[in-house]
N, C-alpha and C positions, 0 to 999 in steps of 0.2 A: 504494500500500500504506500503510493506515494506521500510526501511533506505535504502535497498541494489535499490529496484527497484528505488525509486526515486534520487540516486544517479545516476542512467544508463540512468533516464530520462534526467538530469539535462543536462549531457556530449552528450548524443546525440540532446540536443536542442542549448547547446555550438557548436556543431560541422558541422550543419546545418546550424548557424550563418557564424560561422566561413567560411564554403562551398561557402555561400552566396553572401558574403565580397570579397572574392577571387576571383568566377568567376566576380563579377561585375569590379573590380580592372583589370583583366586580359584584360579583352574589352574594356575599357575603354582607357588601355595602347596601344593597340593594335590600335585602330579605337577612339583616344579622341575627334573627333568631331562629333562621329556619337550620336544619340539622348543625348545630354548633353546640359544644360544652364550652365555650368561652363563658357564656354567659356563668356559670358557676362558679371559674376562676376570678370571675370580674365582680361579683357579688361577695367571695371571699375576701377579695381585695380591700370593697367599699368596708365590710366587715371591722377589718385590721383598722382601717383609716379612723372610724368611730368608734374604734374597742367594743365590738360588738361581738355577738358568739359569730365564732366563725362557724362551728360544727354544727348547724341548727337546720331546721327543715326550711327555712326562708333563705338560705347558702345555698340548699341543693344537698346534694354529693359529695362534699370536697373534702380529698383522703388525703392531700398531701399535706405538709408540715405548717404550722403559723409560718417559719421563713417565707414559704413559697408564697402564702397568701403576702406579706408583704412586697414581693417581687413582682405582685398584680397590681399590687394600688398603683403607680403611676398611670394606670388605664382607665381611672375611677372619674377624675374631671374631664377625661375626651369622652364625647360621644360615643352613645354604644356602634354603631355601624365604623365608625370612624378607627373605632379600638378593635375591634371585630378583622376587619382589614387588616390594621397595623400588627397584629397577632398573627396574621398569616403568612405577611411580608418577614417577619420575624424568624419565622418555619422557614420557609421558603428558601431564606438564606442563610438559616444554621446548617443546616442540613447539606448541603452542596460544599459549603467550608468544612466540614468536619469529615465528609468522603473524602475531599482534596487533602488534607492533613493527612488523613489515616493512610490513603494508598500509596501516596509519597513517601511517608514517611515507616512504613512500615514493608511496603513491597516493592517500592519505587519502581509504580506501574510508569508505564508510559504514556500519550495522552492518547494515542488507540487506545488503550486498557482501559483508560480513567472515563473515556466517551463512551464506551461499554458500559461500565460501571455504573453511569448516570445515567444510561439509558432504562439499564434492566431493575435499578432502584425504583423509578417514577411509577411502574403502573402499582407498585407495592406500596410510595408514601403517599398517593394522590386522596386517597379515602379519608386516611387520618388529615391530611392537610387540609383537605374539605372539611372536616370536623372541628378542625383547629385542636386538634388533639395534643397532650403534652410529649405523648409517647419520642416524637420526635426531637425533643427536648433530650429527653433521657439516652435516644440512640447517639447524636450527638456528643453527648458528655462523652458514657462509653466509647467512642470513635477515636475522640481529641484524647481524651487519656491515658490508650493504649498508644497512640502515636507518641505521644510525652513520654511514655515508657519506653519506647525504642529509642529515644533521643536521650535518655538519662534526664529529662525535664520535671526530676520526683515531685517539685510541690504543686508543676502545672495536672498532674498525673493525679497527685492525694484531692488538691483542690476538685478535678471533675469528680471521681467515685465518690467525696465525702457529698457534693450538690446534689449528685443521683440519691443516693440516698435518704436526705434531706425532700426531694421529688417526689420520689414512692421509695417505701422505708425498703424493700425486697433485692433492689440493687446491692444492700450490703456483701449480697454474693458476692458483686464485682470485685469490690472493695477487699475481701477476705484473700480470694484469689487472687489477686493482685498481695497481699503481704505475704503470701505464701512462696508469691515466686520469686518476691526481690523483698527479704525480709528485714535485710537490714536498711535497707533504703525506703522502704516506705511503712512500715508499722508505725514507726511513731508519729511519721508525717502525717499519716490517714488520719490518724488518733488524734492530732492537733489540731487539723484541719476541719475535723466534726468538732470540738471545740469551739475553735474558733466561730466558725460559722450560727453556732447556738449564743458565739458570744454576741455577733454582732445583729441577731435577729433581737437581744434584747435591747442591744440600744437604737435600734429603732422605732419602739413605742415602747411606753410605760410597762415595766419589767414585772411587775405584778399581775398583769393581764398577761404580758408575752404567758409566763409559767402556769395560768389558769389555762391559757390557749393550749400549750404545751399537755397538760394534764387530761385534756377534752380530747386533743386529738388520739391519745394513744387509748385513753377509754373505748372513744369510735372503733377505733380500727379492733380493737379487745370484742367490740361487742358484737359483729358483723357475723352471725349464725346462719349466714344465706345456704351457705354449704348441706347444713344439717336438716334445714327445713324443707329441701325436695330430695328423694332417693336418686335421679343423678347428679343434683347441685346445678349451681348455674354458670358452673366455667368451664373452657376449651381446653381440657389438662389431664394427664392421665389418670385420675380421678375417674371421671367420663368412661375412658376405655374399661378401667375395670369395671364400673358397674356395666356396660353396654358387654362385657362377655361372660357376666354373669357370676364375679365375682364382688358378693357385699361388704363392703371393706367399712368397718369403720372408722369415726371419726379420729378416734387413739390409733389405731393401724396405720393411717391415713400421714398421719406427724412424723411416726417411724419411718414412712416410707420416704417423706420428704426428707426426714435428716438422715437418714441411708443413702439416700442418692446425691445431697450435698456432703457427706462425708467419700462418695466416689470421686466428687469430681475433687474435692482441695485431695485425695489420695492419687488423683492423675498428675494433680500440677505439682505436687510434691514431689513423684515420683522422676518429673520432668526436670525439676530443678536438682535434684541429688544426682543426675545423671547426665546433667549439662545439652539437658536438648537447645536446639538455636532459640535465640531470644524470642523470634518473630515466628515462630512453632507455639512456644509458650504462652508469647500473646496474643495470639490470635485465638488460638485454642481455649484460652482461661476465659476470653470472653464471651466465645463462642457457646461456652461450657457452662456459664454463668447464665447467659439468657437463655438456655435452653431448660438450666433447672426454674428459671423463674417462670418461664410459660409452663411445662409442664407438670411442676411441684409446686408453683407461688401461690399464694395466698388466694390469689383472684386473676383470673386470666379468662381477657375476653377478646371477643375478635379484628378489635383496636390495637392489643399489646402486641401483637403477632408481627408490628411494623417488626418492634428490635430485633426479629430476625433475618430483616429484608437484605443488610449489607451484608450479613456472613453467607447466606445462601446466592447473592448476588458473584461474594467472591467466589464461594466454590464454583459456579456454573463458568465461570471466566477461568477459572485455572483446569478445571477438569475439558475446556473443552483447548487446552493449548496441547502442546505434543509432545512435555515430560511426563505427563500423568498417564496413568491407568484408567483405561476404558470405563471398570468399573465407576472411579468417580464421577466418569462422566454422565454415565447411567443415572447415577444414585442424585448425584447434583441436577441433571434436567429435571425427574420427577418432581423433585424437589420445590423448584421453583415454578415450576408448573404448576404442581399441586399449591402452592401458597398463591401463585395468579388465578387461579378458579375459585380459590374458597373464599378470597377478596372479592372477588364478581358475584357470588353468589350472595355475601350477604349485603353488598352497597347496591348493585343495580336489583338484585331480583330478590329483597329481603325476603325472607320466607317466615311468616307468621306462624305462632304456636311455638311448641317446642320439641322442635326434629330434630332429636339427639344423634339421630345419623348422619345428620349433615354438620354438627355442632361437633364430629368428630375427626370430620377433615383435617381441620387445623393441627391437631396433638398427632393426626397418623402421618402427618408432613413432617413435625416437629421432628417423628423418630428417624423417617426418611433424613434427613439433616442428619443427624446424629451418624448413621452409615456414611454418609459422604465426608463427613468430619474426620470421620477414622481411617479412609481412603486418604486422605488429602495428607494428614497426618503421618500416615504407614510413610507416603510415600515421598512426603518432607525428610521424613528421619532419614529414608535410604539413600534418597538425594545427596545430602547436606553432612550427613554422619555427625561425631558429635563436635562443639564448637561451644567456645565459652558461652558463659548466659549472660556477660552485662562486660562490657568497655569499661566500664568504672571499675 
């Protein structure tokens, strides 16, 4: 492919962006309460600004941190449609910055790769960015701070995992997996950095309300029994699959099963760091490992969270279909992404009303497909590359 073609790639994957962005901005301005969760993050916001319950039925919904609700009040005195927009514009261009970081800085794609990249991302974040969803917040952080990590940039690294977290609390996988694989370098930054971050949400408003907020929101999230009150629950997780083949698990079973399968994955990335697999095996792997425990094991996984796995399924379909890899990956990684591009169309264009637990099981039987191609990709990094320090530093 020539300089000139993948320059005309590059600008028409810019411009399809760009198309993108606009119409969702446009509608949004137009109709800002039609399908959009802003409005709950913007209500939390107003919330925070007059020290009001944030966690309350006149808020909505809203599971993430008092911080975060502080990180919304600047949207409180612009207009709803106006803030509505500027939220998307927001998305729009964290997301494309935090691809360009990661794949640079972490596989130092090329910008054929990288126009790939953004291509096979878009029909994955277009739902959520229509939604104004924060998901892509979160993928983001994750992105930029595994790039931080390949660069030795520990506190730009601690700072994104501790904000994920801060986000939606279930990120702390990242955050864990990550001290596990470079522990002297980032435990105690993590640990400061959540710190810190709690320091400064309280000087932001009256620090007596901060710690009632604080206290309100971990109550909420304590109290959320949605799980128990239907026999298959109401998330896209493997959860789901077992009750759907017939095995009753319950809810104590259910805990073991998640802290089982987060003690596999920090036992992979242990296994990787006592054994000096390459950096960029590690981290891509730990992340990839982490979002697949939080869709499949997290607390609450709906058909929104499933973005976070857009970019790791995006990479594997770009490396399995290059000419060092095995077939297999390439197999495992098309289904893959295919299967995550149907269950995305399935519930944005053709929602399906009720609850069709079969179709609600797409999502976690892709998840696994993922997880195959991760260990292809994996196998065949290690045999590539052999062993190789784990950090420059």
């Amino acid at each position: 492919m020539s300089k000139r073609d993948v320059l005309s790639l590059f600008f028409a994957t810019l411009l399809l962006w760009v198309l993108s962005i606009t119409i969702v901005c446009l509608r949004v301005y137009l109709h800002p309460s039609l399908h959009s969760v802003f409005t709950t993050y913007r209500s939390a916001g107003t919330a925070w600004v007059h020290q009001a319950e944030i966690y309350s039925r006149t808020t909505g919904t809203f599971l993430y941190s008092p911080l975060i609700a502080a990180l919304y009040s600047p949207f409180v005195p612009i207009s709803q449609n106006l803030s509505e927009s500027l939220w998307r514009l927001i998305l729009g261009l964290a997301l494309p910055l935090a691809l360009w970081s990661n794949s640079r800085n972490l596989f130092d794609f090329s910008e054929k790769e990288f126009c790939c990249l953004f291509l096979l991302i878009l029909p994955l974040a277009l739902s959520n960015l229509n939604d104004g969803q924060a998901n892509i917040i979160i993928l983001g952080l994750f992105l930029v701070g595994a790039a931080a990590a390949s660069q030795c940039r520990w506190w730009t690294c601690a700072f994104c995992a501790s904000l994920a977290v801060y986000w939606k609390i279930y990120p702390i996988a990242f955050a864990l997996l990550l001290a596990i694989i470079f522990p002297k370098n980032l435990t105690v930054r993590i640990f400061l950095a959540l710190i810190g971050l709690f320091v400064a949400s309280l000087l932001l408003q009256r620090p007596s309300y901060v710690l009632h907020e604080y206290a309100s929101w971990l109550a909420s999230l304590e109290s959320d029994r949605r799980r128990a009150f239907e026999y298959y629950g109401r998330w896209r997780d493997f959860y789901l699959l077992l009750r759907l083949v017939g095995i009753p698990i319950s809810t104590m079973w259910w805990n073991i099963v998640q802290a089982t399968a987060a003690i596999i994955a920090a036992g992979i990335c242990l296994l990787g760091r006592i054994r000096h697999w390459p950096p960029v095996t590690l981290l891509f792997g730990a992340m990839s490992l982490a979002i697949v425990w939080m869709l499949l094991f997290g607390p609450a996984t709906e058909a929104a969270t499933y973005l976070l796995i857009a970019a790791p399924s995006a990479y594997s379909l770009i490396f399995g279909w290059s000419d060092a890899y095995h077939p297999a990956l390439r197999i495992t990684s098309s289904i893959t992404y295919l299967g995550f591009v149907g269950a995305d169309i399935l519930h944005s264009l053709f929602p399906i009303k009720g609850d069709v637990y079969l179709v609600h099981a797409i999502h976690p039987c892709v998840a696994i497909c993922f997880c195959a191609a991760l260990f292809f990709w994996w196998r065949q990094e290690l045999f590539n590359k052999g062993e190789e320090p784990i950090s420059a530093s």
